[in-house]
N, C-alpha and C positions, 0 to 999 in steps of 0.2 A: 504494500500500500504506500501510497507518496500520497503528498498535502501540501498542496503548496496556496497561499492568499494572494492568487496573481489571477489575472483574465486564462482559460483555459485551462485551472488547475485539472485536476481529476482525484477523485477521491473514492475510490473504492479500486479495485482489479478484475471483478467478474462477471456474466451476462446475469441477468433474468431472462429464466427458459420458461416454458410451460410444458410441461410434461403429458404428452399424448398417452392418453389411457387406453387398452385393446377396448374396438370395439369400435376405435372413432376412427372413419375413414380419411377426413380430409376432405371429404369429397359430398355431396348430397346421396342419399343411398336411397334403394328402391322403396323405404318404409316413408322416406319425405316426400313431401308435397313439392312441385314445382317453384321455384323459387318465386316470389312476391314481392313487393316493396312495403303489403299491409304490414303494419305493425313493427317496421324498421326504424331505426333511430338515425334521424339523421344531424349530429353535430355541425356547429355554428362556432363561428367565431363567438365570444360574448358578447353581446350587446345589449346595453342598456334602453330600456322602453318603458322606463317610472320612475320619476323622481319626484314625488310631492314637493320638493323644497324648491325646483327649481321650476315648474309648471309643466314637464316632461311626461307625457302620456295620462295628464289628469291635472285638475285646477291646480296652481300653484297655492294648496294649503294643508295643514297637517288633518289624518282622519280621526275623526273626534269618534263618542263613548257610542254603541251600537252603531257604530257607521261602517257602510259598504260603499268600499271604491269597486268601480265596475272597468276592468283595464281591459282595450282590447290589443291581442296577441295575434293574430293570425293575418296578415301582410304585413304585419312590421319587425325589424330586428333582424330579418333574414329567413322568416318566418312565412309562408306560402298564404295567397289569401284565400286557400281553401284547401280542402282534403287533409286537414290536419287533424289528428283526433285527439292527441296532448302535448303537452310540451315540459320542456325543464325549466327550471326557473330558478334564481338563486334570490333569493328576497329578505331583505334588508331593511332593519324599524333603525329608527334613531330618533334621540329628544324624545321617547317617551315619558307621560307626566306622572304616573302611576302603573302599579302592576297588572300585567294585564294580558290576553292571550291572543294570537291571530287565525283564522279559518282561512285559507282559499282553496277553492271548490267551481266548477264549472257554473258558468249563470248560465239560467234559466231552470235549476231549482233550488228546492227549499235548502235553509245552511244546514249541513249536516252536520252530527255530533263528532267531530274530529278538532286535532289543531296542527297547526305548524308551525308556533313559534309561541313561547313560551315569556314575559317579559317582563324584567323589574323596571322600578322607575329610573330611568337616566341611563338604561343602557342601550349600548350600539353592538347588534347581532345579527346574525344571518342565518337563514336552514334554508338549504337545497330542498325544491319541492316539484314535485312531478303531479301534474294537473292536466283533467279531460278541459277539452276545451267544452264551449257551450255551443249550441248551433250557429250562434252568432258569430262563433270565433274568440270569446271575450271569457274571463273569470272572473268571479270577485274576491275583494279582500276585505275580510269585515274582521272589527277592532271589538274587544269587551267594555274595556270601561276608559277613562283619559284620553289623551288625545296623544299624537305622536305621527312621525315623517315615515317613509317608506319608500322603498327604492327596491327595482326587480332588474335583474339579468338574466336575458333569454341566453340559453346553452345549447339548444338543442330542438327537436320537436321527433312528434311520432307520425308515419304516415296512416290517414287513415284509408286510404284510397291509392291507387297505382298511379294517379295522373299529379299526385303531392310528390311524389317522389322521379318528375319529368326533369330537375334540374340534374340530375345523376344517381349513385346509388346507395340506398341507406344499406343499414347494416342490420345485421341478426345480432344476439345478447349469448357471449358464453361465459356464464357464473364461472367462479372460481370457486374455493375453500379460500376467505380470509386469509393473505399474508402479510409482512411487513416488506416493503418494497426498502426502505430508509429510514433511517433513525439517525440526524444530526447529532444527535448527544451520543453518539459510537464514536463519532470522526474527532479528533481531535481540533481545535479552533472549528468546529462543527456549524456553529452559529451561524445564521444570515444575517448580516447589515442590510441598513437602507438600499435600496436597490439591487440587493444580489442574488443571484436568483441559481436555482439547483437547473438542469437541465439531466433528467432521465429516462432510461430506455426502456425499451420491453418487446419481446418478442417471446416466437413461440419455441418449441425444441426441434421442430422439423421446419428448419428455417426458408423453405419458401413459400412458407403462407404469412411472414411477417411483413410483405406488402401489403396485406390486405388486412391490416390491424388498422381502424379508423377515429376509433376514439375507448378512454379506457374510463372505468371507473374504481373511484380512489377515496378514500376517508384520508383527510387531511386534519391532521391538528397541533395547535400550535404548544409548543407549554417553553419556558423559561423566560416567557420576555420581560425585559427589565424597563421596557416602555410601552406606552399604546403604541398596536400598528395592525398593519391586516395585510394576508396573502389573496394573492391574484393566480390563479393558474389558465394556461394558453398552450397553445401545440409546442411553444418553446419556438417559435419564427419570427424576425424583430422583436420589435418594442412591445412590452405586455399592453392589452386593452385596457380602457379608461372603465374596469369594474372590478367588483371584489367579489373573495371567494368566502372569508370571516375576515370577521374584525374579533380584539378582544385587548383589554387592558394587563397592565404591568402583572405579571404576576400569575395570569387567568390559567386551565388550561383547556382550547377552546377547539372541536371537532367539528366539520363536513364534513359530508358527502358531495363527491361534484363527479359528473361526465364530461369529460377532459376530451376535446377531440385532438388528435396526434397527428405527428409531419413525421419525412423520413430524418434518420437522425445522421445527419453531415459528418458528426467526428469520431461515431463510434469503432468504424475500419481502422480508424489509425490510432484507436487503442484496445486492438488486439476483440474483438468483439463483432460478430456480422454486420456487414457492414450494411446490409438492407431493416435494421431494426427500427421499430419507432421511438419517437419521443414525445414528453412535452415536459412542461417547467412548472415551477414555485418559485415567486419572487416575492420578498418581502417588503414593505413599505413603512413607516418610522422612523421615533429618532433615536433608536437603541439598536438591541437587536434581540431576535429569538431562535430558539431550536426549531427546528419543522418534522413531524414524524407524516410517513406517506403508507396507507395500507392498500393494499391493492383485491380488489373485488369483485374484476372481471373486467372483459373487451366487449367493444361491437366490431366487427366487420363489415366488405363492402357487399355481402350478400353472395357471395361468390363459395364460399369453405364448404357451407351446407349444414345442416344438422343442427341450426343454433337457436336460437329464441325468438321468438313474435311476441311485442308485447299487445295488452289488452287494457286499456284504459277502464278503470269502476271509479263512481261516485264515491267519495271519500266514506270508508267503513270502519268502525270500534270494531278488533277481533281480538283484543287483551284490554285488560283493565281491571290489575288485580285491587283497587281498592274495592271493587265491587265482585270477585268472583269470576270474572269472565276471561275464558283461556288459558287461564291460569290461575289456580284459585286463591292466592295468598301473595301475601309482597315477599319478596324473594331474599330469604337469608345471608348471611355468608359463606363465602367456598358450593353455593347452592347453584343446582342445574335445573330448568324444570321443562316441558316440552309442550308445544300446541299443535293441533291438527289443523292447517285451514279449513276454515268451515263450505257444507258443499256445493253452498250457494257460490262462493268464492273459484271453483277450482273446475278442470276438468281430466281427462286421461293423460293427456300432454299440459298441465302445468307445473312449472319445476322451479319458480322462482316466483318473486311478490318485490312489488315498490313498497314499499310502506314509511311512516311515520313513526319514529320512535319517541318515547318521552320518560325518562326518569324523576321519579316527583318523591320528592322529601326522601332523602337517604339519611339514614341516620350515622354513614362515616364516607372517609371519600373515597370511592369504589371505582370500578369501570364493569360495563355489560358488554359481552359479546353476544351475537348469535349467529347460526352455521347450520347448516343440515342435521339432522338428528345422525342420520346413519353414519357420519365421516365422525372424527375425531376431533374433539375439542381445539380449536386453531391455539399453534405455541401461541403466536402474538395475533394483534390486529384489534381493536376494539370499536363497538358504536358508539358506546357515550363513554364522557369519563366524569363524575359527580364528585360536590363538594358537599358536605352536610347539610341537608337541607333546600336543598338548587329545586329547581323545576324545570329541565331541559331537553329540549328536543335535538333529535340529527334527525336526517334521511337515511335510508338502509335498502338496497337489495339482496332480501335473504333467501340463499336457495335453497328448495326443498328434498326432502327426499321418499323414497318410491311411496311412501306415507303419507304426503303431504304435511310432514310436520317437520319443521323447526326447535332450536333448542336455544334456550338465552342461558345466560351464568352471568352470579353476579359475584364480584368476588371480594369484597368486606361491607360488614355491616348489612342491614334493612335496608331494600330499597322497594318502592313501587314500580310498576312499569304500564305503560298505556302503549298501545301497538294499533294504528289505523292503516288498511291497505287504501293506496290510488291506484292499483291495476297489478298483472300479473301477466307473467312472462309465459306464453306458452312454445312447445316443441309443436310441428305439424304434423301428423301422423293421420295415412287415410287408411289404413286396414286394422280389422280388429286385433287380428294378429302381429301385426307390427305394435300397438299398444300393448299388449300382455307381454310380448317381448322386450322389450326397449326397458333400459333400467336408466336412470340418473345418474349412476355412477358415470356409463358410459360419453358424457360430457368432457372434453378436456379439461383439465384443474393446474391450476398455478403453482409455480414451483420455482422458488428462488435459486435453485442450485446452490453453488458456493457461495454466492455474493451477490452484491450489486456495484453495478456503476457508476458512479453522477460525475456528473463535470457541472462545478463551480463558479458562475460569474459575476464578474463586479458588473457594474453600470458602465 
């Protein structure tokens, strides 16, 4: 390993591979359905399409106590003005006056019992959120109580039609098993300053489908910082875009979830690494500096490998909520494991993954929750949330299932609660009965860091 605090250092020595399980051809096999663009994700640069403070996709003023801002998404951002059926969104309170919690939900129905964003007064945060659109094209965002700023960055969309996806080709979803991609506090001078930003790779272990890696997703979080600042993530190609991935204060230690769309990566050939893998970046923004840990959570593709995920948009659903019994019948110990079935309203023969909404609410020590397929084995690393005593906090999650449709979360010190709402789910295509009864989850590709990772380090 070498470390150097210069433009182009590098900081690690080894690929991330993804390790091909038997079973996974590479290829579409005769039990898929013809390839489609429904239900593709197709990554975007970020762009910002809300800013209350500035008059930016809605009056320029803050959304006060039961108030719904009504934002439309669907021509703007890079965003098609039709055939969309959801999209990403990275959404951002700020100047909140009181504590207080946010819904967004497709308009044109009633607000469902969910949340996705959690919020005390005077702070600045963000949750990754994946939302049906409304027939209009449009969501809303409704506030509880106080009043407070709000700012959205479009990541992505889903197609819901084949003529949404005329601009080129979205991608299928292949989950992984939870890993840790990077860990700054490994490296030594590990830190990010103001403007520095990690640039890392990823690819598969049968290295020529690493062309067709298009965008990944990642749990991002922040912990050491010795000042306010917030990270940005982008395919890592010039200058980072004018939005943010979290924010979080001195001291915090603060998670997303975000789908990162990926470029080819220019320098990895010439540090001993294929030299067709992809990339994208973390760059941090302040006037200190912070550690950055990256867990990695799966790829989309350009539709092309075969065998990978369509998702399916649902009206925001409560399928956990152990203060009340549901899913999980009790708030979750320490060193505790506990398991949910998606419910079957929820699911079909090919579903093997869920968008959902996580929220940890009053823990009584500071913890972290993971969650993962019941059937695989507990992830070394990687977590969804990480809780301070007594927090009420959300991430985003794609958690895949297994041949059960059930999932496993662990919390690992102290009491905590947990709240779990699905926005949609990822299914596999499968057109014969036999091909279903067949077909296991395992048989998915799964993530595997091999020896190491790579990152190359830059200043501004």
């Amino acid at each position: 390993m070498r470390l150097m605090r210069k433009s182009l250092a590098v900081v690690g020595t080894a690929a991330l591979v993804l390790a091909v399980l038997p079973g996974f051809s590479g290829v579409a096999s005769a039990a898929a359905a013809a390839p489609t663009q429904i239900g593709n994700l197709f990554p975007i640069t970020p762009s910002r399409i809300l800013d209350t403070r500035e008059g930016n996709g809605a009056p320029k003023r803050t959304l006060g106590p039961n108030g719904t801002l009504k934002l439309q998404v669907a021509g703007r951002g890079g965003v098609p003005a039709s055939g969309v059926s959801a999209v990403v969104l990275n959404v951002t309170v700020t100047n909140p006056s009181l504590q207080t919690f946010m819904t967004v939900y497709p308009s044109g129905i009633s607000r469902p019992n969910a949340s996705n964003l959690n919020i005390t007064k005077g702070w600045t945060g963000a949750n990754s959120v994946t939302v049906k659109l409304g027939a209009d094209g449009a969501v809303n965002i409704w506030n509880q109580v106080g009043t407070l700023d709000v700012i959205a960055d479009v990541t992505g969309f889903y197609a819901g039609t084949e003529s949404a996806g005329a601009a080129g080709a979205g991608g299928e979803y292949f989950p992984w098993t939870p890993f840790r991609l990077i860990d700054s506090r490994e490296y030594p001078d590990g830190k990010l300053r103001s403007g520095e930003y990690y640039q890392l790779p990823v690819g598969f272990a049968d290295t020529s489908l690493n062309p067709h890696i298009k965008a990944v997703a990642i749990n991002v979080t922040a912990v050491n910082a010795n000042a306010d600042g917030f990270f940005t993530v982008w395919n890592g190609v010039g200058s980072r875009p004018n939005t943010s991935l979290l924010n979080f204060v001195k001291g915090a230690i603060v998670p997303n979830m975000a789908i990162v769309p990926t470029s080819a990566c220019d320098w990895c050939g010439s540090e001993g690494l294929p030299s067709n893998m992809q990339q994208f970046a973390v760059q941090y923004s302040g006037f200190g500096s912070a550690d950055v840990i990256v867990d990695v959570l799966g790829v989309f593709d350009d539709n092309t490998i075969g065998e990978g995920l369509h998702f399916t948009p649902t009206d925001p659903t409560r399928i956990v909520d152990t203060r009340e019994g549901l899913g999980i019948p009790k708030a979750l110990g320490p060193a505790t494991t506990s398991t949910t079935v998606l419910p079957s309203n929820l699911r079909g023969d090919g579903t093997w993954a869920i968008a959902a909404n996580v929220t940890g609410v009053t823990p009584t020590s500071s913890t972290f929750v993971q969650l993962w397929p019941t059937s695989r084995p507990k992830p070394a690393a990687g977590s969804t949330l990480n809780l301070n005593p007594g927090d009420i906090k959300p991430n985003s999650a794609l958690i895949g299932l297994d041949d059960h449709w059930s999932f496993s979360a662990y919390n690992h010190l102290g009491t905590t609660n947990l709240v779990i709402d699905v926005n949609g789910v990822y299914n596999k295509l499968l057109t014969t009965a036999t091909a279903k009864a067949a077909t296991s989850k395992t048989q998915l590709p799964q993530g595997d860091k091999g020896a190491g990772q790579s990152a190359r380090k830059l200043q501004p």
